[in-house]
C-alpha positions in Angstrom: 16.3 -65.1 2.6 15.0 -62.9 -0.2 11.6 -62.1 2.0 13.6 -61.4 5.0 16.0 -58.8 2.9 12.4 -57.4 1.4 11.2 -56.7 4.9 14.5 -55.3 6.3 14.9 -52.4 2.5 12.9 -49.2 3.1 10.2 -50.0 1.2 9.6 -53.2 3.3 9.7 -51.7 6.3 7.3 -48.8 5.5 4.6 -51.4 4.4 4.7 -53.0 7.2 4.7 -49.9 9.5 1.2 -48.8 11.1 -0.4 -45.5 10.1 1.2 -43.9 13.6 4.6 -44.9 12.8 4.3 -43.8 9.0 2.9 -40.3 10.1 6.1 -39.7 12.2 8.1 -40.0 9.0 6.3 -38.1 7.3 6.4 -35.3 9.7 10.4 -36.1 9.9 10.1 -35.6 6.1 8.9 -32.5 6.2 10.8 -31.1 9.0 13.9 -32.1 6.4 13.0 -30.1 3.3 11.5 -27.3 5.6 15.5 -26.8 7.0 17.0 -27.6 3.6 14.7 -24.7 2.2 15.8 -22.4 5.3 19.6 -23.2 4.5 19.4 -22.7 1.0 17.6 -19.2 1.3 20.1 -17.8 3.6 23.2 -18.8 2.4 21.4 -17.0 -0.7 20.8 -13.7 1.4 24.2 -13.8 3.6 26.2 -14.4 0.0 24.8 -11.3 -1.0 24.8 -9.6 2.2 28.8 -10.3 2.2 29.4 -9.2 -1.7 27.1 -6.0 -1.4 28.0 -4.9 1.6 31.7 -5.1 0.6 30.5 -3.1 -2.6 29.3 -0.1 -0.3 32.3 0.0 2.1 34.4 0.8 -1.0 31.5 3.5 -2.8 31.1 5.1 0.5 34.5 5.5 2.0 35.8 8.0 -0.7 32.9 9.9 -0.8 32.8 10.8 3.2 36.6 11.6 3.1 35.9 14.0 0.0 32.4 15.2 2.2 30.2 14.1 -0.2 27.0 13.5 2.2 24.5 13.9 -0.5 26.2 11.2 -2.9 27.5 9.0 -0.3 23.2 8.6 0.7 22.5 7.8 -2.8 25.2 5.5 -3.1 24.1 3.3 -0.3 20.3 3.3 -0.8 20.6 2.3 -4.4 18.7 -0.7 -5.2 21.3 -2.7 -5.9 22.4 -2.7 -2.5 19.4 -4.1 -1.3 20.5 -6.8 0.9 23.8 -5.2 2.3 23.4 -4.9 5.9 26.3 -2.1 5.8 24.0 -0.5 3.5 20.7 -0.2 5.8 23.1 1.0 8.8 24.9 3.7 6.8 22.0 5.3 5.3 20.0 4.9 8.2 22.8 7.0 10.3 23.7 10.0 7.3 20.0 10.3 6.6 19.6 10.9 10.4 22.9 13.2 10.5 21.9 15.0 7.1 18.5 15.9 8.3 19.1 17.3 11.9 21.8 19.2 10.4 19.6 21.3 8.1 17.1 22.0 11.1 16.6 24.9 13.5 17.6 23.1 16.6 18.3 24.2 20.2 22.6 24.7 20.7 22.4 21.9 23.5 21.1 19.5 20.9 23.6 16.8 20.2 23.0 15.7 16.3 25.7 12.9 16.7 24.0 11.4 19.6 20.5 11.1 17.5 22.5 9.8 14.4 24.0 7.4 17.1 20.5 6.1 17.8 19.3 5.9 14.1 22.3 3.5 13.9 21.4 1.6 16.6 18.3 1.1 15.4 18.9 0.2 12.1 21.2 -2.3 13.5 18.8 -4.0 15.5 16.1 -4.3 13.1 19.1 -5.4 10.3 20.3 -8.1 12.6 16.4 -9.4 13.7 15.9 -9.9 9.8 18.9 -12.2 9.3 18.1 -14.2 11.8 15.0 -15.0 10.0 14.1 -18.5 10.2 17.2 -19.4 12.5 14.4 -20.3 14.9 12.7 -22.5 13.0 16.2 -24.5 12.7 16.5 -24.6 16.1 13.1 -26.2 16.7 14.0 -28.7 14.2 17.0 -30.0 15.8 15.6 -29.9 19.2 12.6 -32.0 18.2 13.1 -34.0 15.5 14.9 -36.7 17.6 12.2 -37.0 20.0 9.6 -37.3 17.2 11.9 -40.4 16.0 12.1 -41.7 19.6 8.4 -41.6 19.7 8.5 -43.4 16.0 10.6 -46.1 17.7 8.0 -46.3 21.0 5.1 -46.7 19.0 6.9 -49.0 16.7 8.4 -51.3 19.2 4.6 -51.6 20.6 3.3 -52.4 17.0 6.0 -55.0 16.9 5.4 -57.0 20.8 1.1 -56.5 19.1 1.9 -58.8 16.2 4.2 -61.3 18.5 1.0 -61.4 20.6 -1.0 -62.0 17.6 0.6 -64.7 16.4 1.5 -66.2 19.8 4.9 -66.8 18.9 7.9 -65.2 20.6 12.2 -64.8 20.7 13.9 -62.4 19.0 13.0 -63.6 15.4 9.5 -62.7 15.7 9.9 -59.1 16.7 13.1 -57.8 14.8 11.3 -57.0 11.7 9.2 -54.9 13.8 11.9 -53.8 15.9 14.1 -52.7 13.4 11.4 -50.6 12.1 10.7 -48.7 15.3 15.0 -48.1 15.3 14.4 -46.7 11.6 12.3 -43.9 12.9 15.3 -43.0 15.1 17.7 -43.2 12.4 15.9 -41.0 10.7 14.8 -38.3 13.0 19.1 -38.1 13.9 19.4 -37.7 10.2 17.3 -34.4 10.3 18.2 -32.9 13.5 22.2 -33.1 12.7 22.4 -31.4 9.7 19.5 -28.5 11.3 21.8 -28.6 14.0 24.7 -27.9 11.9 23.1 -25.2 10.0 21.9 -23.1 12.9 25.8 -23.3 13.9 26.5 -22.3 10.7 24.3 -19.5 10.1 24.4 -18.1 13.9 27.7 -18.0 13.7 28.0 -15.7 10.0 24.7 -13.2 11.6 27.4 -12.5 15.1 29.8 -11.9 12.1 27.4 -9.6 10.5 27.0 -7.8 13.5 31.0 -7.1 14.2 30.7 -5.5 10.6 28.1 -3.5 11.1 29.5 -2.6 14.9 32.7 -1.9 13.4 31.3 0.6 10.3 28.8 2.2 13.5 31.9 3.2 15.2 33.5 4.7 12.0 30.5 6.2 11.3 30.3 8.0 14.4 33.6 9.0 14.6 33.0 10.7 11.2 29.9 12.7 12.4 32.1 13.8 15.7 35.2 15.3 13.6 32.2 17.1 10.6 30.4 18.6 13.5 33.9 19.9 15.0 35.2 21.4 11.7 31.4 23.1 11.2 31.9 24.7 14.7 35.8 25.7 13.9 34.5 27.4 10.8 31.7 28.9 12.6 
């Protein structure tokens, strides 16, 4: 009894796995702590993203309503705003706005329209950067259950080998090596759930990230539309 609970603990079965079987989970290993360190850095870089971001919504609001332009740029490319998505899109369109306004441009020029595509731009390149690594979750979960499935092939095969080894045969002689093979699927559904999960999870917060940003765009624009209609009412 003790021999047969020996061969059916981890460590049992992983001695008496062959070098095929073994390098699947170790691959399945590594595909584990590669999404766990994917998961940990971006709920790092969203948490800041979120707190930041909220940060330059309330420095920049008062500033535009009191036409601060100069200020309200500072305020948003300060370094301590580094990872605020609102941040990059802001700065990004009043840089735009603030330099085509001091320039000797044609009268049909439209300013807002250019600051429109700074925005625009900013946005896409903010949004292709948070989904950094999103990818690689996605691979994970696609494939780490077939890499398990092909664990439990090669296993299975390993295990009918010894029965035909030993010439002896029934459901005794191959469920040592039979449970093995199942291990590798147990394991590779253990990976691919959680990466599953996670992609989910962070897909999910980036779409969020881009309402925000959509949202402060719109604003933004708005803003540039009313300045450029008070500057011709003056003029």
């Amino acid at each position: 009894m003790e021999g047969m609970q020996t061969s059916f603990s981890m460590v049992g079965m992983w001695q008496t796995m062959n070098w095929l079987a073994r390098g699947v989970v170790i691959v399945l290993a590594i595909m584990s702590i590669w999404s766990l360190t994917i998961a940990i850095e971006r709920l790092w870089r969203f948490q800041n993203a979120k707190r930041q971001s909220l940060q330059v919504a309330r420095g920049v609001t008062p500033l535009l309503k009191q036409h601060k332009l100069e200020e309200a740029i500072n305020f948003a490319k300060d370094k301590r705003f580094r990872h605020s998505h609102l941040a990059r899109v802001l700065s990004a369109g009043l840089t735009e706005f603030q330099y085509e306004s001091s320039q000797q441009l044609p009268p049909d020029f439209d300013i807002v329209e250019s600051a429109k595509r700074a925005v625009e731009r900013e946005t896409l390149m903010t949004t292709a950067e948070m989904k950094k690594g999103l990818g690689n979750l996605a691979t994970i979960s696609t494939t780490a259950p077939f890499i398990g499935l092909f664990g439990t092939v090669v296993g299975i095969i390993h295990a009918f080998q010894g029965m035909a080894i030993s010439g002896s045969g029934g459901l005794g002689a191959v469920s040592a090596g039979i449970a093995e093979a199942l291990a590798t699927t147990a394991f590779g559904l253990f990976v691919a759930i959680p990466a599953v999960w996670l992609y989910n999870y962070f897909l999910n917060k980036v779409d969020r990230f881009q309402v925000e940003m959509s949202n402060s765009s719109s604003q933004l624009v708005d803003y540039f539309i009313k300045n450029e209609a008070r500057a011709r009412a003056r003029a």
